[in-house]
N, C-alpha and C positions, 0 to 999 in steps of 0.2 A: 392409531392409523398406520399401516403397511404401507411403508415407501417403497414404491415399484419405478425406477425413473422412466420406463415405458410409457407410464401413466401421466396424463397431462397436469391430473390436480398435484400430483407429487413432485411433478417439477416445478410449478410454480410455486409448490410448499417449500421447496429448498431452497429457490431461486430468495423466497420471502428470507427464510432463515441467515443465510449466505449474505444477504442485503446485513440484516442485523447483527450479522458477527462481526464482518467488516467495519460498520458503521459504530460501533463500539469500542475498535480498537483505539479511538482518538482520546475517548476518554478514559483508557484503561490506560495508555501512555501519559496522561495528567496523573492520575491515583499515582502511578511509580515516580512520577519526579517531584511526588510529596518528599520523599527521601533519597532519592538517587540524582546523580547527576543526569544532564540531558547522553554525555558520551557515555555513563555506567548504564544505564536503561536500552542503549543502543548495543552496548556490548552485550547484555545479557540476554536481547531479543534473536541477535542473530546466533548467538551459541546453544541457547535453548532451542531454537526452532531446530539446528541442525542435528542435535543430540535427536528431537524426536524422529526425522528423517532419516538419522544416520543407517538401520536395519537396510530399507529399502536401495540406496547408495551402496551400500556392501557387497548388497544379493548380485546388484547389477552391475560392481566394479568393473569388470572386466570384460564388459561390451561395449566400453565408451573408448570409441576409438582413440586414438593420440592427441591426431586432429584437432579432436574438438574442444580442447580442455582450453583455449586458448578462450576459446568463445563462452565456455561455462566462467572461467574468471573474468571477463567482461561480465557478463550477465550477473553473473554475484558482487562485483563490486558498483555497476551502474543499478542492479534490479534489486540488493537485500543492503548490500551497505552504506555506499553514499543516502540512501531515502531513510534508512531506521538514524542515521545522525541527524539528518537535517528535518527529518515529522520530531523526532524529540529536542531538537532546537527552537524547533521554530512555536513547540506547543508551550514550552518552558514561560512562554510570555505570551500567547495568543489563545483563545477558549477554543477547547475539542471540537464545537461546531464548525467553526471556523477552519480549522486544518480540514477536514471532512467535508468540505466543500470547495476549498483547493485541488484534495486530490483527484476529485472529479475532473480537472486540467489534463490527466493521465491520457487518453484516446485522445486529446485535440494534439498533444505533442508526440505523440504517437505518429501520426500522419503527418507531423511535420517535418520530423525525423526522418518520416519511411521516404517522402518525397526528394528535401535537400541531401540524406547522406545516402540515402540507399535507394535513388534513379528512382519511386514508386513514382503515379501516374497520379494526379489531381482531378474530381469531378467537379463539378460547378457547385454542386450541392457543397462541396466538402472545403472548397474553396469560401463559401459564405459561413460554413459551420466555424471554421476555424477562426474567419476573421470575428465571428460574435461573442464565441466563444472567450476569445480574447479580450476582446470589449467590456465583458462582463466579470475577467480577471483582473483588469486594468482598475475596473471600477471597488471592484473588496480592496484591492490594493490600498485605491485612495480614501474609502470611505471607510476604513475597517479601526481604524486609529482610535483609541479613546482620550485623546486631548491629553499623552505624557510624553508627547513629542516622536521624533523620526525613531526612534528606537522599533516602535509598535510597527512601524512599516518594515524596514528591514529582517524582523521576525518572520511578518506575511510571506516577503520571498523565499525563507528557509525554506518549507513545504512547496513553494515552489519549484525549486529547485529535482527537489526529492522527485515532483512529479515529470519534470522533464528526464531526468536521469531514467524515470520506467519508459518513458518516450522511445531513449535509445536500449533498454533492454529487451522490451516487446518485438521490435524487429528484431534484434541479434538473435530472440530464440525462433519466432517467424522465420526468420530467413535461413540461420546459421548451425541450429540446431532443430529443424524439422525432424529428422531422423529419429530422435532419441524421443523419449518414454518423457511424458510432462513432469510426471514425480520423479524420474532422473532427473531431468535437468534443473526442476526444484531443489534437490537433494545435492546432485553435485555441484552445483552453483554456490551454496552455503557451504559446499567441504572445502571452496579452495581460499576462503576466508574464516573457516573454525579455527584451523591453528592459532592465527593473531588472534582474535575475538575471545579463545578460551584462555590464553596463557595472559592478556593483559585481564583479565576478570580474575584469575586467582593473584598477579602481579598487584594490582591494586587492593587488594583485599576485598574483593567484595560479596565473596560467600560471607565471611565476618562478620562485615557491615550487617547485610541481612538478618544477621542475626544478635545483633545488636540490639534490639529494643522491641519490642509487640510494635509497632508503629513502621520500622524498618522490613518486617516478616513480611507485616500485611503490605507492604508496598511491592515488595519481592513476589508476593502471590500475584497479585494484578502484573506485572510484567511476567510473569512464567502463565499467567492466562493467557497475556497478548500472544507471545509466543505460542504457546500451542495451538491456541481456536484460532488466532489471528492471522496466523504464515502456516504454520504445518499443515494443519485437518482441514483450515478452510482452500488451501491450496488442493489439497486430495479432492476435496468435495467439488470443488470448479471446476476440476478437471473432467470428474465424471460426470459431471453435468454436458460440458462439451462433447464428451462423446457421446451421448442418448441425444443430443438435443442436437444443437448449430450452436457456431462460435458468436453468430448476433446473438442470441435469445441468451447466451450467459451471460454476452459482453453487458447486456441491460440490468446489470446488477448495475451497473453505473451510478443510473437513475437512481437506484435505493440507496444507497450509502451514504449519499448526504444526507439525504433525508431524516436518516436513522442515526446517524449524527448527531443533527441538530436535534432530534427529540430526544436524547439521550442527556444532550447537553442542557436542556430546559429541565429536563427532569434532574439532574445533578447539581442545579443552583446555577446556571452559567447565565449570563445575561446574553439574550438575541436579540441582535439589532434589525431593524427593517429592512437597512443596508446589503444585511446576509441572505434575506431573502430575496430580493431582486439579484443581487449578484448570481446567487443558485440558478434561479429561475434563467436566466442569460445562458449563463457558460450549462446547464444541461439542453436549454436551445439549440447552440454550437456542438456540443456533443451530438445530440439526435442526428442535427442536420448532417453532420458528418458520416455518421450510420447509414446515412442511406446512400453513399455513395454506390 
């Protein structure tokens, strides 16, 4: 098949694909903390990603005005680093579907962000999306527990956490870095947190580690997958999709990523509660509704 993103069936082929790359990163972050820690999986996702980035960063060092670097280090520590520690915290104890249906949360804090920090304007629609949405975050919260106490619940908010934090990166680059090139600001957002990210990953040993045991590698390959398909290429790919297409019609990968998630996660042995599926079903309600604002 020739991908033409012109072409409508080729966007909706990406748009499908792009759903299940995302939707997979939940469980490719479980494979890596078979052996790694939740903050060693977090340091390797964000220095791998920038290593593949780093060419495109280089090319265009020198059109990022001063400015703006203030705002690229916001956006990489609210949009790449605070969310890859707290999805790998929070997944350390909770099943990939489950994270994967959290960060579906991302657009409803998004608009919550945009409204209380940064003056945006509320519709009615977006006004009920958000409050449902929530309703149906409220409700995994409480229903999501497997009976080994509050622990299981405080994990749930890790990943929340992560999702609010893209809440406030989404505007910063919306608002604050319009200017610049999406794969720039992908790119240099990851450079002004590589430095720390690369030198505590050789600090700690954990090229070593990795290769420490057939079991330690292959953990190492699943986090150097997330990294690449998960943040770099699927980043490039979204981008391009926004510019052939509209920023709704990407932003509706939404909708697929839980999805692809949880079937990822059935298919990997994970046990899915009923819980998980109303909860979904709720908070992509609240999403939608918010979409149409």
């Amino acid at each position: 098949m020739a991908i033409d993103l012109k072409d409508k069936t080729s966007q909706y082929f990406i748009l499908f694909m792009l759903g299940a790359t995302w939707g997979s990163s939940f469980i490719l972050m479980k494979l890596g903390l078979r052996s790694f820690t939740p903050i060693e999986v977090a340091l390797l996702r964000v220095s791998i990603s920038f290593i593949v980035l780093a060419p495109f960063v280089l090319y265009h060092l020198r059109t990022i005005p001063r400015d703006k670097w203030k705002w690229l280090a916001a956006a990489g520590i609210l949009g790449n680093g605070i969310p890859a520690f707290m999805f790998a915290l929070g997944l350390s104890k909770i099943n990939s579907s489950l994270g994967g249906i959290i960060n579906a949360t991302a657009p409803l804090f998004t608009l919550i962000v945009g409204t209380l920090v940064f003056s945006m304007n509320f519709g009615k629609k977006s006004i009920w999306g958000v409050f449902i949405g929530l309703i149906g975050t409220v409700y995994l919260i409480i229903f999501s527990g497997d009976g080994k106490g509050d622990t299981d619940y405080l994990y749930v908010c890790f990943p929340l956490i992560g999702s609010l934090c893209y809440g406030f990166s989404s505007n910063i680059i919306k608002l604050k870095l319009k200017e610049l090139k999406p794969i720039v600001v992908t790119g240099a957002a990851l450079m002004t947190l590589a430095p720390v990210t690369i030198f505590f990953v050789f600090q700690q040993g954990i090229p070593q580690k990795a290769m420490s045991s057939p079991l330690h590698t292959e953990s190492f390959l699943y986090i150097m997958l997330l990294a690449v398909m998960g943040t770099s290429l699927a980043v490039l790919v979204f981008n391009y999709l926004i510019k052939h297409t509209t920023v709704l019609f990407a932003a509706s990968v939404t909708y697929l990523v839980p999805v692809f998630a949880m079937t990822i996660g059935f298919i990997a042995g994970e046990t899915i509660s009923l819980h998980y599926f109303i909860g979904m079903g709720v908070i992509i309600l609240g999403v939608w509704l918010t979409s149409r604002n």
